[in-house]
C-alpha positions in Angstrom: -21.7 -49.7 -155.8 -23.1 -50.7 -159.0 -26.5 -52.2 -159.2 -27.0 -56.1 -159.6 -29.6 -57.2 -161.8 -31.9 -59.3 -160.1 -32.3 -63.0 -161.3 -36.7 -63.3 -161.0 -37.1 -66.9 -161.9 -38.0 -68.0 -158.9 -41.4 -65.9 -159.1 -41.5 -65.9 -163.0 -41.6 -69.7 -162.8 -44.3 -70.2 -160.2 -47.3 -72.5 -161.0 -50.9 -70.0 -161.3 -52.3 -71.7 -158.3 -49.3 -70.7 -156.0 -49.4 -67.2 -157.2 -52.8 -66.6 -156.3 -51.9 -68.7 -153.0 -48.9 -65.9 -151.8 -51.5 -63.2 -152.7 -54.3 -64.7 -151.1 -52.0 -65.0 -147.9 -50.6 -61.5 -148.2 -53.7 -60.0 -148.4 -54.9 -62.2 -145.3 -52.2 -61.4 -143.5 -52.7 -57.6 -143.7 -56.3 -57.4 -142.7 -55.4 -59.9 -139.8 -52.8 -57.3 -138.7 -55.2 -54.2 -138.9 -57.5 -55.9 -137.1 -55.2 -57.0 -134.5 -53.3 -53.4 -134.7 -56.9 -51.9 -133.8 -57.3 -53.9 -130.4 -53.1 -53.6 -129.5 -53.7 -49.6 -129.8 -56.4 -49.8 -127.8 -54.9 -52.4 -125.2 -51.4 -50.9 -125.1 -53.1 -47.0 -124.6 -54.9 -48.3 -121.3 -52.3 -50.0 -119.8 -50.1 -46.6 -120.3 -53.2 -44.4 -119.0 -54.1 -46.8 -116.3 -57.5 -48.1 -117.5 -58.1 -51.6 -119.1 -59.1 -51.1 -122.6 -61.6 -53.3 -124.5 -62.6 -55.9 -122.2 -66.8 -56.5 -123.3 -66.0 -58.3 -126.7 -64.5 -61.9 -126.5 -61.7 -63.0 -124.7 -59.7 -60.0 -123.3 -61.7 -57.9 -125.7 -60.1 -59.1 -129.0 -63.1 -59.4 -130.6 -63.6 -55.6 -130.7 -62.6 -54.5 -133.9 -65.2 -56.7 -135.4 -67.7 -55.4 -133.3 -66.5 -51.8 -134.1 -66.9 -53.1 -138.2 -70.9 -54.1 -137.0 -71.3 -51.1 -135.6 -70.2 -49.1 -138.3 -72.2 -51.1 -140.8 -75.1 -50.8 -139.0 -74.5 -46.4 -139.0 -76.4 -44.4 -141.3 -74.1 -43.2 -144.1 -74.8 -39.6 -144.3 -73.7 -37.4 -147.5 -74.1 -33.9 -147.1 -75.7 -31.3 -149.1 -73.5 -29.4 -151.8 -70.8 -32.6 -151.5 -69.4 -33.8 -154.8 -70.8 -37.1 -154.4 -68.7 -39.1 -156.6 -65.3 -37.7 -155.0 -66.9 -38.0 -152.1 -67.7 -41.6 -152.0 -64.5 -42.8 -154.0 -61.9 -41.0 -151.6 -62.3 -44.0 -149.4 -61.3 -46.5 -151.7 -58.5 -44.4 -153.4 -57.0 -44.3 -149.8 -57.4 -48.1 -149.2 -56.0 -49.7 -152.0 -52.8 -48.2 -152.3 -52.5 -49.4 -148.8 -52.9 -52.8 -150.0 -50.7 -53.0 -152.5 -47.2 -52.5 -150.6 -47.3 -55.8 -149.2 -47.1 -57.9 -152.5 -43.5 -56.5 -152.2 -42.5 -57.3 -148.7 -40.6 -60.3 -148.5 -42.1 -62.6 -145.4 -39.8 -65.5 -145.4 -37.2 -67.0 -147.3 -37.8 -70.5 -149.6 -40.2 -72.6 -148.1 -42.0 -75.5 -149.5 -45.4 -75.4 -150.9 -46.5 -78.6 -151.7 -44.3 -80.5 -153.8 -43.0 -76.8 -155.1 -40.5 -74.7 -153.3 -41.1 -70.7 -153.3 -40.3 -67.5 -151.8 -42.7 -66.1 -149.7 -43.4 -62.9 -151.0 -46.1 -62.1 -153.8 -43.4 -60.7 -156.1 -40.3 -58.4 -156.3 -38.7 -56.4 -158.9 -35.5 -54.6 -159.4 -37.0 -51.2 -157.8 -39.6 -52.7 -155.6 -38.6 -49.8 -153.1 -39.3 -47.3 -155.3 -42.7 -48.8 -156.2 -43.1 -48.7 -152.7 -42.5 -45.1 -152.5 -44.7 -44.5 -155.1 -47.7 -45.8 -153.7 -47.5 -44.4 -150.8 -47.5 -41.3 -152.8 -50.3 -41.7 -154.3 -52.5 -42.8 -151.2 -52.6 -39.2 -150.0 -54.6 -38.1 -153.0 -57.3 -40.1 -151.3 -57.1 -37.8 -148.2 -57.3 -34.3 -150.1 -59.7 -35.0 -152.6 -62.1 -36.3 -149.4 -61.1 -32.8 -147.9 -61.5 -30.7 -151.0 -65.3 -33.1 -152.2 -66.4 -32.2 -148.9 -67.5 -28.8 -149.6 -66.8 -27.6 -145.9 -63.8 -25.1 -144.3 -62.4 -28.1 -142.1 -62.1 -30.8 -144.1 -60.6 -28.6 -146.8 -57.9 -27.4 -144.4 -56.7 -31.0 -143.5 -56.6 -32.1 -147.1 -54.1 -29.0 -147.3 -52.1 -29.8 -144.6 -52.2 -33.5 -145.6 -50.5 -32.9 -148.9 -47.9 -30.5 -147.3 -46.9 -33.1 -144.9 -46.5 -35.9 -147.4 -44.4 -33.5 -150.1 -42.2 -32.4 -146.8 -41.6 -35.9 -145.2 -41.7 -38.2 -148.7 -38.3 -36.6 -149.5 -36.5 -36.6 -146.4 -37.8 -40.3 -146.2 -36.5 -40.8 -149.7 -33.1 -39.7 -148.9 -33.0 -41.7 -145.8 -33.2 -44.6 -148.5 -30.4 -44.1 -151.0 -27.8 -44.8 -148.4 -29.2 -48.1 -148.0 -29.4 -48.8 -151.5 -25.4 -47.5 -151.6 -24.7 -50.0 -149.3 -26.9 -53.4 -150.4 -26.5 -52.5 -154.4 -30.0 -52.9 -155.1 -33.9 -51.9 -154.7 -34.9 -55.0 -154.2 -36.8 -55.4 -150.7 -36.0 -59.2 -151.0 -32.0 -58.5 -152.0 -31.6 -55.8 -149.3 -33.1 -58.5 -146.8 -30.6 -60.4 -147.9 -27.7 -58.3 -147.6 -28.6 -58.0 -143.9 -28.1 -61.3 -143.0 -24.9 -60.4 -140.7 -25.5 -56.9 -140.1 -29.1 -54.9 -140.1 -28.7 -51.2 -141.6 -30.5 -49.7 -138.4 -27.3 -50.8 -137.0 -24.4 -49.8 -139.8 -26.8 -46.9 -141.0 -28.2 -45.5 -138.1 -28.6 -41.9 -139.0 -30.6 -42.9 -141.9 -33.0 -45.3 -139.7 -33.8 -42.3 -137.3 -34.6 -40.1 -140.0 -37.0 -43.0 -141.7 -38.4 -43.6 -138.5 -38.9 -39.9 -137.6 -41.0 -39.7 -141.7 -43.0 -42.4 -141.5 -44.8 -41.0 -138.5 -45.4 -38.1 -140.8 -46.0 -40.5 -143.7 -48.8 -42.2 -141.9 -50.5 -39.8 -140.3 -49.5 -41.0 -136.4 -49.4 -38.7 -133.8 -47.6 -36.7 -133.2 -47.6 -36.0 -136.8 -51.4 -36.4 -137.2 -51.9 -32.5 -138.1 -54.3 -33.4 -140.7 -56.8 -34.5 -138.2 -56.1 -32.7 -135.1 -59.2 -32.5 -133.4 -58.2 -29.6 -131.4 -57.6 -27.6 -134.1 -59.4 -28.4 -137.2 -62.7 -30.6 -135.7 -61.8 -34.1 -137.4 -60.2 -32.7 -140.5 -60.6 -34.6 -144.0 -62.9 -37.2 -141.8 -65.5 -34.3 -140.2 -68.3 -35.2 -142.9 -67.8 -38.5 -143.2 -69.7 -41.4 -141.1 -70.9 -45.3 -141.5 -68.3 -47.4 -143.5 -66.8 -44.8 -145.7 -65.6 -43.4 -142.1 -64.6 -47.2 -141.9 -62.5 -47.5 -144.9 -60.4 -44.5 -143.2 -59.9 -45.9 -140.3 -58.8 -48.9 -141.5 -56.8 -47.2 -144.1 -54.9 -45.3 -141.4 -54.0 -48.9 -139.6 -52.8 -50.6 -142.7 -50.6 -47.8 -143.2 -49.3 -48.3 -139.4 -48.8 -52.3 -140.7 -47.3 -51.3 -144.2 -44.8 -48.8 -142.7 -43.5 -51.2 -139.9 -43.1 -53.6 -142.1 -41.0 -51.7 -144.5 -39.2 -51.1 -141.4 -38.7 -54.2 -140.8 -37.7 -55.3 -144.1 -34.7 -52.1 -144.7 -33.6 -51.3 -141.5 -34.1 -54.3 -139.4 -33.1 -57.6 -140.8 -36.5 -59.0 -142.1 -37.3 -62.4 -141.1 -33.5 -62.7 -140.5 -33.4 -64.1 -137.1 -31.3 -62.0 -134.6 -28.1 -63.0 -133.2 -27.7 -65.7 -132.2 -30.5 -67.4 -133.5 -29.2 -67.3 -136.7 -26.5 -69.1 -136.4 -28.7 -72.1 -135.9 -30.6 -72.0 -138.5 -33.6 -70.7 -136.5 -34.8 -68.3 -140.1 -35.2 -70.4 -142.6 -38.4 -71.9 -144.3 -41.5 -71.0 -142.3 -39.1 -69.6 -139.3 -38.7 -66.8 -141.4 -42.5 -65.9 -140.7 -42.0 -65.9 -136.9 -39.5 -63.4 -137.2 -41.3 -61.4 -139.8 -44.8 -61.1 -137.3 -42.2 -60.6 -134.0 -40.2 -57.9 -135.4 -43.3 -55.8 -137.3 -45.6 -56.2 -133.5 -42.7 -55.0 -131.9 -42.3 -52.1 -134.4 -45.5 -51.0 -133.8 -45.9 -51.5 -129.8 -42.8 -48.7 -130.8 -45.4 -46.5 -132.8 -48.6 -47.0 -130.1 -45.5 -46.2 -127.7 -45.0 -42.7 -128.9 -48.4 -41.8 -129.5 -49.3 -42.6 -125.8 -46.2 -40.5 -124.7 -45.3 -37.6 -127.6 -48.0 -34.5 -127.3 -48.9 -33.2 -131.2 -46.8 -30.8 -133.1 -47.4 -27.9 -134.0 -47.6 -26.8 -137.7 -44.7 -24.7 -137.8 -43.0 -27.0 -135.4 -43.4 -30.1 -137.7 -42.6 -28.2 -140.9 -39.1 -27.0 -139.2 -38.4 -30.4 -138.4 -38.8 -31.9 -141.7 -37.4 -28.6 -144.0 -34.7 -27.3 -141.8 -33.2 -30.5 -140.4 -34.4 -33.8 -141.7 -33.5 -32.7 -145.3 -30.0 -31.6 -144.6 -28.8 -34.1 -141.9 -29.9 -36.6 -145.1 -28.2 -34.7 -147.7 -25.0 -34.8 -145.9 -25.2 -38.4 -144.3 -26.2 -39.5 -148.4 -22.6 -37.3 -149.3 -20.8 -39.2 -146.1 -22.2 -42.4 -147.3 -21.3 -42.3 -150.9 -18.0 -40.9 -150.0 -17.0 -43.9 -147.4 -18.3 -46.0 -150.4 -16.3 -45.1 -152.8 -12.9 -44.9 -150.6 -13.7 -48.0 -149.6 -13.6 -49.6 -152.8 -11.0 -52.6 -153.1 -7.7 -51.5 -155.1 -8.3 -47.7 -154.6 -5.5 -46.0 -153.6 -6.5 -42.6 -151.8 -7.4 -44.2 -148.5 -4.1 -44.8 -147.8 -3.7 -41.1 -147.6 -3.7 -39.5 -144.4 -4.3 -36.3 -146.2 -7.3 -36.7 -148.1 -9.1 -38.6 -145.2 -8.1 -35.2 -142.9 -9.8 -32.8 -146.1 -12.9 -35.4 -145.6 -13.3 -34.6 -142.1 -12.9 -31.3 -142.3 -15.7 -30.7 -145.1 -18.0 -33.4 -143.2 -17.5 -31.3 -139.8 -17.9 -28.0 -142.0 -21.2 -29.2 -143.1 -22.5 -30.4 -140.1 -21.6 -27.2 -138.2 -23.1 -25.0 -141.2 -26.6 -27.5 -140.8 -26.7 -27.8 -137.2 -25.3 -24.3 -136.0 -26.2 -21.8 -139.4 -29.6 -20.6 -138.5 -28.5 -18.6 -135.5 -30.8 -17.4 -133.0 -34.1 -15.9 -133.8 -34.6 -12.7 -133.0 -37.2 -12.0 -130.4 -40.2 -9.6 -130.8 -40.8 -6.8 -129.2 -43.6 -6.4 -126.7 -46.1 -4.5 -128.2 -47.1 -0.9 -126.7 -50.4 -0.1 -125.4 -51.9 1.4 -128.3 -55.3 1.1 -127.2 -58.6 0.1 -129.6 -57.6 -2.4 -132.1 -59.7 -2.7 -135.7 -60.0 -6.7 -136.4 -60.6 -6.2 -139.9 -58.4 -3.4 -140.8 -56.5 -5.6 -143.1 -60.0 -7.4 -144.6 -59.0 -10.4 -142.8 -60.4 -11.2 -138.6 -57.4 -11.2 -136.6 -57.0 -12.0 -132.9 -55.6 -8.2 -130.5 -52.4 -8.9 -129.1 -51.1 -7.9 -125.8 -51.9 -4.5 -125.0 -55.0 -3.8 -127.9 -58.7 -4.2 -127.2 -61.4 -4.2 -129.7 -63.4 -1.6 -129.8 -66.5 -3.2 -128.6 -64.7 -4.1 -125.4 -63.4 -0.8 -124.7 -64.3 0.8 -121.4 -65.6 -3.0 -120.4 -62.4 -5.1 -119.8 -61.0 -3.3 -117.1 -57.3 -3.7 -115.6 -58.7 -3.8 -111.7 -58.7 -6.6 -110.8 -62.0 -8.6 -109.7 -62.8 -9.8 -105.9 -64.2 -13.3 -106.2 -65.0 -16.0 -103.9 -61.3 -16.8 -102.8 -60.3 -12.6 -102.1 -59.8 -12.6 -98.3 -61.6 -9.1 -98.6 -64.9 -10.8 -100.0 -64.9 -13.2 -96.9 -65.0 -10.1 -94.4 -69.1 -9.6 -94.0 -70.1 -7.0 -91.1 -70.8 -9.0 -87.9 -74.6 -9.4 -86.4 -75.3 -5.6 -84.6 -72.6 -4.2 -86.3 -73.8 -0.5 -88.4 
């Protein structure tokens, strides 16, 4: 499907004032989300664990993610020694304002009246807002290694690493998940594919590449349990170990926006917009400020969906979460983007090969070829076998510490750790003490 240039009057002809109103609003809009992201996280985890949450500030404790901001205002900002300062204190800001720009893109409602004037609601858009879309998110991850890499410490370095790894493996299967929505709508417009949805959303007529979006962005955003780059289990806090007061702040909120800016890309591609679902569209029920509603109803519900999983999904593992995106997320979107484009282009009015039996049966077969070749190639790994007993083990033999396996002790340990096995207080033999008299 060819690509429809995009008629931009209605923003190019916008008064000043009502430009700087729709950003103004969009802006507004996202830090009243973070702040009521925080709280919902907080809220939503209790109930699932049992305990109440926030409850101490304001009603239901929804004041608690401005007493959170007080109380990290009020923190002394600590820089360590042998940082590189100004790296160190711009990271923050590189992460936070990437962030902020996705939503002058995202298309809230349709034309409402402001005023006397009648508008879209959305900042702006552009014939490849979606790729502007994935460019900054790009470029908000250089905000997380250069905070590992300025902080001059083993930790922080190591989720900066892993940090970049996970956006470069999950920013292209995310990608791909893409192009078969911009196949079907014939455009990278955010407001044009909201448009285009208006009978059918794409997580419905596209659902392959929904799941595989959905399945990215959790890598994307850092969210459990994709959040490798701060695992505190494993690496301390990663890229955020040195950091404290509000430049620990900025992150934080950094990470939330990204939760808001990711659902509501969500929203926008995959589910509708501020399209009202059937049948409330039918009467009318999204158009002018409606559109709003539908907008905040959807992206809450889209992230109750995100707070869901982290509450319920335990944390990958590295090797785990690098399968996952290399060996299947990739391929399953290659082929679906192939199926896709195919159906597309068989589908076209006036074409005469779909009304040939034989070349749909050559399509199936290559489209069942390729997914048995993705899905059943890799063939079993082969299992290793269990090491001998070869006694004392040197550590650094290779220059590098590594853990004995099964079997090996190191050297220091030899003739201590003993394969008998120890009585403690539970061995029925321990309990047997000689009776009062006894010899």
């Amino acid at each position: 499907m060819t690509l429809v240039p995009m008629d931009l009057s209605i923003f190019m002809n916008d008064p000043l004032w009502i430009v700087i109103l729709k950003a103004l609003f969009g802006f507004v809009l996202l830090i009243l989300f973070v702040l009521f992201a925080i709280v919902f996280e907080r809220k939503v985890l209790g109930r699932m664990q049992n305990r109440p949450g926030p409850t101490m500030n304001g009603p239901f404790g929804s004041l608690q993610s401005l007493a959170d901001g007080l109380k990290s205002m009020l923190k002394e900002d600590i820089t360590p020694s042998g940082v590189d300062k100004i790296v160190f204190m711009i990271a923050p800001a590189i992460n936070v304002i990437p962030a902020v720009l996705i939503f002058a893109v995202i298309p809230f409602a349709g034309v409402v009246p402001v005023g006397s004037h009648h508008t879209r609601l959305q900042v702006t858009d552009m014939p490849i807002s979606v790729l502007l879309i994935l460019g900054v998110t790009s470029v908000g991850i250089y905000g997380v290694v250069l905070a590992g890499w300025a902080s001059n410490s083993t930790f922080p370095l190591l989720g900066g690493i892993r940090a970049s790894a996970q956006m470069i493996s999950y920013e292209v299967a995310m990608g791909l998940s893409l192009v078969a929505v911009f196949l079907y709508a014939g455009s990278l417009s955010t407001s044009e594919i909201v448009d285009a949805q208006r009978k059918l959303w794409y997580c419905l007529a596209l659902i392959p590449s929904f799941v595989i979006f959905v399945i990215s962005i959790f890598g994307e955003s850092n969210r459990t349990p994709f959040d490798l780059p701060e695992g505190e289990s494993e690496i301390v806090g990663g890229y955020l170990t040195e950091y404290s007061s509000m430049r620990f702040a900025m992150f934080y909120m950094a990470e939330y926006m990204a939760m808001t800016n990711v659902s509501a890309v969500a929203v926008t591609i995959f589910l509708g917009g501020y399209h009202a679902p059937i049948p409330f569209n039918w009467l009318g029920m999204d158009h002018g400020y409606w559109g709003l509603l539908w907008f905040v109803i959807k992206t809450v519900l889209f992230m109750f969906f995100m707070v869901w999983v982290r509450a319920a999904v335990p944390r990958f593992r590295y090797d785990q979460f690098m399968n996952l995106g290399w060996k299947w997320l990739i391929p399953i979107s290659l082929v679906w983007v192939l199926v896709v484009a195919t159906m597309q282009t068989l589908l076209k009015p006036g074409n005469d090969l779909r009304s040939s039996p034989v070349f749909w049966v050559i399509v199936a077969v290559i489209v069942l070829a390729i997914l048995a070749a993705v899905l059943f190639g890799g063939g079993r790994e082969e299992e290793e076998p269990e090491p001998e007993d070869s006694g004392e083990f040197d550590a650094f033999a290779g220059g590098f510490p590594v853990p004995p396996r099964r079997g090996q002790v190191l050297p220091e340990l030899a003739g201590v750790v003993s394969a008998e096995p120890v009585a403690t207080a539970q061995d029925p033999a321990h309990d047997q003490q000689p009776a009062n008299g006894d010899s």
